[in-house]
KOLRO-500341 format. One record per residue (C-alpha): x, y, z; residue in three letters. Coordinates in steps of 0.001 Angstrom, whole numbers. Last residue first. Layout:
((X, Y, Z), "ALA")
...
***
This chain:
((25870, 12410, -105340), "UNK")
((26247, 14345, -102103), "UNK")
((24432, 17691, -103656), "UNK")
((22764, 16763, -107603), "UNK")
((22534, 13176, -108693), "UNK")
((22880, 9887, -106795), "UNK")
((22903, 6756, -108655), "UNK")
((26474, 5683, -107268), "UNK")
((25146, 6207, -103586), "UNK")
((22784, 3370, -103824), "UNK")
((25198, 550, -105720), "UNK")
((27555, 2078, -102389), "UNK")
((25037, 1460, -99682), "UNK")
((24951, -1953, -101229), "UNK")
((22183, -3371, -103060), "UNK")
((19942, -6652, -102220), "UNK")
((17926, -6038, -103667), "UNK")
((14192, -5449, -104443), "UNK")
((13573, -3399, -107155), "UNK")
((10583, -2062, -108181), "UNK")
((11085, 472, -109965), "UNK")
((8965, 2843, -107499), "UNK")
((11451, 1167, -105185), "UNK")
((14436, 2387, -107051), "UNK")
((13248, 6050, -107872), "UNK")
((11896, 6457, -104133), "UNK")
((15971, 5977, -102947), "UNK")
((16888, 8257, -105655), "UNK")
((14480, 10894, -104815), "UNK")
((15283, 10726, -101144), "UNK")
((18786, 10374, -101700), "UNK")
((19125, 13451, -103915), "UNK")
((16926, 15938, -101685), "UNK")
((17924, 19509, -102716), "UNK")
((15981, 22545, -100466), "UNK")
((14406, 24640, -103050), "UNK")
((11538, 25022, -100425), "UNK")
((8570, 23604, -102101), "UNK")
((10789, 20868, -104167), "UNK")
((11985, 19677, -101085), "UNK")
((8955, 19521, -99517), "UNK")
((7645, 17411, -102351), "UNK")
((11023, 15445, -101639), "UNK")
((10373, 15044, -98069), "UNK")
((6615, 13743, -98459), "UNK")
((7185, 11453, -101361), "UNK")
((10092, 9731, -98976), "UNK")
((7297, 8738, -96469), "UNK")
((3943, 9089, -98020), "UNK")
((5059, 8301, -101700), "UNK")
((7093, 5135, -100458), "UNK")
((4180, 3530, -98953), "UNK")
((4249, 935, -101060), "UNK")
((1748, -1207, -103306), "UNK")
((2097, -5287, -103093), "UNK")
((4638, -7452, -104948), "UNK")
((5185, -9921, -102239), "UNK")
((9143, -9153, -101702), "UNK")
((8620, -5691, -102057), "UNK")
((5272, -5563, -99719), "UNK")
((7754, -7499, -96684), "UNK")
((10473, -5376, -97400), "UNK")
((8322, -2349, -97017), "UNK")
((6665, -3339, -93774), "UNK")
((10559, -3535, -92359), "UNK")
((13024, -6315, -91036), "UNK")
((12712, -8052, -87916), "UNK")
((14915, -11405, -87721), "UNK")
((16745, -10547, -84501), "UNK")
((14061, -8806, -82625), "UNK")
((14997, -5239, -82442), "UNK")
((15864, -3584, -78892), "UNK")
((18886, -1943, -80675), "UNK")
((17723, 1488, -80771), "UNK")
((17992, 1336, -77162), "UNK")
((21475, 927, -77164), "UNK")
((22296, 3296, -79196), "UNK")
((25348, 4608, -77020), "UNK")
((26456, 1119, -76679), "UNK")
((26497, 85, -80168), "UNK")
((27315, 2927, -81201), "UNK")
((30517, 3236, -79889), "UNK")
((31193, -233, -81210), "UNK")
((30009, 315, -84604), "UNK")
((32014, 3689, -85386), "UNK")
((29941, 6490, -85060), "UNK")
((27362, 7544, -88415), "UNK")
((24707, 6471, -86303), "UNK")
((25357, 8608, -83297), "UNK")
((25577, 12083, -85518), "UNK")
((22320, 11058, -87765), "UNK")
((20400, 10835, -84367), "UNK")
((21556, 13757, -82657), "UNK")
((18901, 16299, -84806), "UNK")
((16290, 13869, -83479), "UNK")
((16804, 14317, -80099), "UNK")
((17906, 10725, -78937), "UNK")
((16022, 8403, -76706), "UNK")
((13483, 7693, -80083), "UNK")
((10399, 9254, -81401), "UNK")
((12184, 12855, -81597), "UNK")
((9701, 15531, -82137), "UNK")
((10044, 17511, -85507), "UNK")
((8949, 21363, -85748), "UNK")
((7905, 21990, -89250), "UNK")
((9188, 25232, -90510), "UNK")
((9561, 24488, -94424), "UNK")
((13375, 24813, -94009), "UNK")
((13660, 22896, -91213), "UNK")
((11659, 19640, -92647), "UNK")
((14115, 20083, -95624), "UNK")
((17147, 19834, -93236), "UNK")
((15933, 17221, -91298), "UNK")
((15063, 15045, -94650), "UNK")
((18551, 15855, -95998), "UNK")
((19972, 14666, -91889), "UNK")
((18078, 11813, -92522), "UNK")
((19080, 10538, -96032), "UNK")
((22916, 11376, -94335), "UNK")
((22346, 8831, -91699), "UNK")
((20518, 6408, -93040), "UNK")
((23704, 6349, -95881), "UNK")
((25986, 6702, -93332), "UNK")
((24504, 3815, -91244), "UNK")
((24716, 948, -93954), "UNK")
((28032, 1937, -94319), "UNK")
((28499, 1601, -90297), "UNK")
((27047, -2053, -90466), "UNK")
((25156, -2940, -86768), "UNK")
((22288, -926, -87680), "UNK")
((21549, -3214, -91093), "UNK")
((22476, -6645, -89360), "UNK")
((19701, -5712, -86798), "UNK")
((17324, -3992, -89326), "UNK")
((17763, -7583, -91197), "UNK")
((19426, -7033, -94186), "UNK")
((18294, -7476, -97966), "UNK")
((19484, -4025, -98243), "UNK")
((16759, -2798, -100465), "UNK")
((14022, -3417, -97866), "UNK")
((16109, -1759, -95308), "UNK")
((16705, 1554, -97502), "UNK")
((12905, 1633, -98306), "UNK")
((12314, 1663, -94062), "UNK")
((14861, 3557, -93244), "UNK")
((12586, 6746, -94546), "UNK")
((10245, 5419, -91294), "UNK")
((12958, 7009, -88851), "UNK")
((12254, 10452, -90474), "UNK")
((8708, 9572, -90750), "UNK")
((8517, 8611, -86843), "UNK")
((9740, 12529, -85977), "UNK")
((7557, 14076, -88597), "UNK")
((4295, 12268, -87080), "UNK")
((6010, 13163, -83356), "UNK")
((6089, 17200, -85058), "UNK")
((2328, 16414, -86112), "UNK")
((1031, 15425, -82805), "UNK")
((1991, 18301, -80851), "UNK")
((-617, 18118, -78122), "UNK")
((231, 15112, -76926), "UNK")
((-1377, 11388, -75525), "UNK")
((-229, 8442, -74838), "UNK")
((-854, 4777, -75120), "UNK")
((1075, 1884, -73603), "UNK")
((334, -1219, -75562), "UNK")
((2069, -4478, -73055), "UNK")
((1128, -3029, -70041), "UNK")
((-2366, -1386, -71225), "UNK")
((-3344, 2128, -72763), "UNK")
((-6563, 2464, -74162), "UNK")
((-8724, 3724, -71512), "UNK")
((-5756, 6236, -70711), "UNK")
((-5164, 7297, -74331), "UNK")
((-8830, 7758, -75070), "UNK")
((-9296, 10328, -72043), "UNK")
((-13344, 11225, -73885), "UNK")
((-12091, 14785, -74916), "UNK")
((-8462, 15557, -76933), "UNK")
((-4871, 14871, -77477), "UNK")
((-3585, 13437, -80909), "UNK")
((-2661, 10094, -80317), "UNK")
((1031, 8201, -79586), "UNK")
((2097, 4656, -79323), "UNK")
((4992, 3475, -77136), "UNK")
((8029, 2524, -78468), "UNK")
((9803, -1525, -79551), "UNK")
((10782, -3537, -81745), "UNK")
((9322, -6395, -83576), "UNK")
((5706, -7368, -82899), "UNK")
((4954, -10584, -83913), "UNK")
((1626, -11365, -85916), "UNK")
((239, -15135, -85636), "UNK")
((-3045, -15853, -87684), "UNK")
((-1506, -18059, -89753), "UNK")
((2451, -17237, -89109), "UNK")
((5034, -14697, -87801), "UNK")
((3845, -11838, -89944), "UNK")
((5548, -8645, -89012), "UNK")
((4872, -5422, -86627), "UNK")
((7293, -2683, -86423), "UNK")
((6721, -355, -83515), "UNK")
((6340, 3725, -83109), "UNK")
((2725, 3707, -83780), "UNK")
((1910, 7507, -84223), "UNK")
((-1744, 9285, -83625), "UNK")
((-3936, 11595, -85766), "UNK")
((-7305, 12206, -84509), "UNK")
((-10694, 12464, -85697), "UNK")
((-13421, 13899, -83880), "UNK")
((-16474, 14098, -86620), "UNK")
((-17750, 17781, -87945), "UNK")
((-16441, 16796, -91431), "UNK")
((-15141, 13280, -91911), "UNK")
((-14488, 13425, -95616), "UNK")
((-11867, 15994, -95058), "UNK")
((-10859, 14782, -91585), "UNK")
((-10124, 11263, -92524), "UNK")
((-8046, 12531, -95505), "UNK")
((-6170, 14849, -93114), "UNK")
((-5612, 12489, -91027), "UNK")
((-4268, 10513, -93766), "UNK")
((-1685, 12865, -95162), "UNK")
((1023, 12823, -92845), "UNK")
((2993, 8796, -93064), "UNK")
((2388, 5915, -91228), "UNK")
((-1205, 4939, -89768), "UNK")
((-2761, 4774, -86401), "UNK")
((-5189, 7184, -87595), "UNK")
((-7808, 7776, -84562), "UNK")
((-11421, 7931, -85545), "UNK")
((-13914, 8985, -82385), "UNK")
((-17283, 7262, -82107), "UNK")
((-20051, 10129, -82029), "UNK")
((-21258, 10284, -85619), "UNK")
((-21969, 6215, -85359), "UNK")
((-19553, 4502, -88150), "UNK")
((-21490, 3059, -91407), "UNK")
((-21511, 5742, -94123), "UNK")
((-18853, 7948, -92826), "UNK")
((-16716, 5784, -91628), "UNK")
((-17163, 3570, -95063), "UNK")
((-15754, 6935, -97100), "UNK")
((-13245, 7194, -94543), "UNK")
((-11944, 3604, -95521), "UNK")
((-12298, 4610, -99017), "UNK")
((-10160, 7697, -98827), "UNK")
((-7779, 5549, -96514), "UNK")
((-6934, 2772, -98941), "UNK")
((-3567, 4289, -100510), "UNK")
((-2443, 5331, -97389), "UNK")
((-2408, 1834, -95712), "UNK")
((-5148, 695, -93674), "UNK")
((-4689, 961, -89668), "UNK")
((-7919, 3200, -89064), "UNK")
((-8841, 2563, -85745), "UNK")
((-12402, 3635, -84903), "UNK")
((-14285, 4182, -81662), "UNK")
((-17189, 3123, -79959), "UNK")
((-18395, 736, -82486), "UNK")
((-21589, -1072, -83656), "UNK")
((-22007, 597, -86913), "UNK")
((-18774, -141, -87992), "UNK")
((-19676, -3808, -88412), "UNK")
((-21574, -2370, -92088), "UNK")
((-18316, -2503, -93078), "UNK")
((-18683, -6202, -94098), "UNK")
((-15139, -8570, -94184), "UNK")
((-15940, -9022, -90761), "UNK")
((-14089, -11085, -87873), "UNK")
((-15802, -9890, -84451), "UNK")
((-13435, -11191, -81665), "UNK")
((-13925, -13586, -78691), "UNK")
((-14860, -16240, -80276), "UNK")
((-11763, -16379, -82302), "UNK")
((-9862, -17600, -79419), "UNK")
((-7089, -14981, -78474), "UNK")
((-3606, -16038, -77721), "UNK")
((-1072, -14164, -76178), "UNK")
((2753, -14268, -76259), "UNK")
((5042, -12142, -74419), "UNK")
((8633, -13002, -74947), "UNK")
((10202, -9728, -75074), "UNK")
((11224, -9336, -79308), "UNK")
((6724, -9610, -79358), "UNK")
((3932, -11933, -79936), "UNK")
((464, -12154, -80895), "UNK")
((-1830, -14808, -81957), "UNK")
((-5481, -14987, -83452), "UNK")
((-6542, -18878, -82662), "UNK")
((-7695, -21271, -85749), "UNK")
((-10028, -21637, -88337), "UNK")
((-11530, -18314, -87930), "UNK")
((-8237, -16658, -87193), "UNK")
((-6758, -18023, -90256), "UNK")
((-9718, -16890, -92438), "UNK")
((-9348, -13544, -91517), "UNK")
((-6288, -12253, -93630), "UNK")
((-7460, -13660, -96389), "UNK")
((-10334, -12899, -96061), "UNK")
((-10190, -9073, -96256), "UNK")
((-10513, -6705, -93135), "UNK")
((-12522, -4939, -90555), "UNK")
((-11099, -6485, -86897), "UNK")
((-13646, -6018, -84324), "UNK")
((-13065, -6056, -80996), "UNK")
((-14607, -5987, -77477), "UNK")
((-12106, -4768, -75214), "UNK")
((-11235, -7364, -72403), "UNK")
((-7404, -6951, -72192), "UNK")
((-7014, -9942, -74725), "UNK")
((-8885, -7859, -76991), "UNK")
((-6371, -4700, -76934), "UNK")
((-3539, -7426, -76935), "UNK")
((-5215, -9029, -80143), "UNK")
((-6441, -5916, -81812), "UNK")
((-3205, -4305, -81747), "UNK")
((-1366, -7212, -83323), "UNK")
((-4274, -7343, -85966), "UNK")
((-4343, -3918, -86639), "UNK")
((-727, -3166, -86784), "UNK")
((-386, -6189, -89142), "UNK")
((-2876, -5955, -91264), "UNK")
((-7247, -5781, -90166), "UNK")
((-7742, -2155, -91384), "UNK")
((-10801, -774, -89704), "UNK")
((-10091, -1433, -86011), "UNK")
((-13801, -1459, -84586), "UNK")
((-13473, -946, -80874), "UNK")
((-15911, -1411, -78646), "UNK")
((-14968, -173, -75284), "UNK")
***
C-alpha cells in the first residue's frame, strides 16, 4: 500500500521503517528536523530483540509538505494530541476521501477529533502497545514490547499491515484496549519523575506501590463511569496493581513478561521533560481526573502527579517526595 504516516516521531518513524522495509511505499509527513538525518544518511530501526533494519532514503518519501497526502492509501496519524486538530484539518484538505485514517496515538480524544473534522471518512482508533525512543540520527529503537491494535472494519487493514516484526490486529472493542494502554500509559509521568529507567523503576517495590495504587484510583474511576477496560498486558487489568505491589522477587517471575524492557528504555514523557517540549499529561492523567470529577470518584495521585509535570518538574523524586503532596483519600 501507500502509506502516508502523518506524524514523522518516534512511533512514526520506527513504524515507517519496518512497514517500508516490508515493501510498503512510505511517506513520513514531518518537520526537518526530524528528516534531515534520513536524507543525509540511512533511516534506522531497532528493537530490546536484536533486529536492526536499515532503510536507504530512496526508498521513502521525506516531506515536510502535506500536500504528499494526496498520494496515499491510508493515513497514520502518529502526532501528539495537541497537533491532531491540525493534522485532521490537512486530511481533510489533502488526503483522497477513500484512504482510511487510523490513530495510532496515546490517549481517547483523538479519534474523536479525526472523526469530527473527518465527517463521512473511515477513521479508526487503534493502540500501539510499545515504547519507541531515539537511539541516534535517523536511528529510532523500539523498547518493549505488544502487538498493535485497530479498530475493526472493511478493506482487512490489520492483515495487510501486519508483518513479523509489527503484528497488527484487529477488535471490535477498541475503546476498552484504549482504556487498558492509558492505565499502563499513567506510568509514564511517574517514570519521567523518577529519573529511573522503567527497568530500575519495576524492579523497586516503592516505585511499584505508588504505580500500583495510581492504577487501581484510575480503575476505580474508569468503573464508576462504566467504561469496560481491556487488559493490554498477560494480566487482567484489575490483577495488575495486585502483582506489582508483591515483593520484588515474586514479581519478578510472575511479571515476567512485563519485564521484556530494553535496559535503558525509559518513557516519551521523560524524553519531552528533559527537552522542554509539550506533554501528554492532559490526555492520560487529564482523562482520569475529569472522570473523576464526573463521577465524584476522588483521584489524589492523578491530580498530584499532573500538578508536578504541568510544573514542570523533572526529578528525580522519590515515591515518598510524591506521596507527601497528596491531598484528599491516600494522601
Amino acid at each position: 500500500m501507500k502509506l502516508v504516516i502523518a506524524g514523522a516521531g518516534s512511533i512514526g518513524c520506527y513504524c515507517g521503517g519496518v512497514l517500508a522495509d516490508a515493501g510498503h511505499e512510505v511517506t513520513l509527513l514531518g518537520r526537518a528536523r526530524v528528516l534531515d538525518p534520513m536524507r543525509q544518511n540511512v533511516l534506522t530501526v531497532t528493537d530490546y530483540s536484536g533486529m536492526r533494519k536499515t532503510i536507504p532514503a530512496d526508498r521513502l518519501t521525506l516531506s515536510e509538505d502535506p500536500a504528499c497526502l494526496s498520494n496515499a492509501d491510508l493515513v497514520l496519524v502518529a502526532v501528539k494530541t495537541g497537533a491532531t486538530a491540525e493534522m485532521a484539518r490537512l486530511i481533510a484538505a489533502h488526503a483522497p476521501a477513500a484512504a482510511p485514517v487510523i490513530s495510532w496515538q496515546n490517549g481517547m480524544e483523538n479519534a474523536r477529533t479525526l472523526r469530527t473534522a473527518l465527517p463521512g471518512r473511515d477513521v479508526r482508533a487503534g493502540m500501539v502497545p510499545f515504547n519507541v525512543v531515539p537511539a541516534g540520527p535517523a536511528t529510532w529503537h523500539r523498547a518493549t514490547s505488544g502487538d498493535i491494535v485497530i479498530q475493526s472494519g472493511p478493506g482487512a487493514l490489520a492483515r495487510r499491515l501486519s508483518l513479523p516484526d509489527l503484528p497488527v490486529t484487529e477488535t471490535d472493542g477498541i475503546e476498552a484496549v484504549q482504556w487498558g494502554k492509558l492505565v499502563i500509559n499513567l506510568n509514564n509521568a511517574l517514570n519521567a519523575l523518577s529519573g529511573l529507567t522503567l527497568r530500575d523503576q519495576l524492579l523497586n517495590r516503592d516505585w511499584r506501590r505508588l504505580m500500583a495504587d495510581q492504577m487501581a484510583e484510575a480503575l476505580a474511576v474508569l468503573a464508576a463511569s462504566g467504561r469496560p477496560v481491556a487488559s493490554t498486558t498477560p494480566l487482567p487489568a484489575w490483577m495488575t496493581p495486585h502483582i506489582l505491589r508483591l515483593p520484588t522477587p515474586l514479581f519478578s517471575r510472575i511479571a515476567a513478561r512485563m519485564l521484556t524492557i530494553d535496559p535503558a528504555a525509559r518513557t516519551s514523557m521523560a524524553y519531552d521533560l528533559d527537552a522542554g517540549r509539550p506533554t501528554e499529561i492532559d490526555s492520560l492523567q487529564g482523562e482520569i481526573i475529569r472522570l473523576g470529577r464526573e463521577t465524584g470518584t476522588p483521584t489524589p495521585i492523578c491530580d498530584r502527579v499532573a500538578a508536578l509535570i504541568t510544573q514542570g518538574e523533572t526529578g528525580p523524586l522519590s515515591p515518598d517526595q510524591i506521596r507527601a503532596g497528596l491531598h484528599g483519600p491516600g494522601g
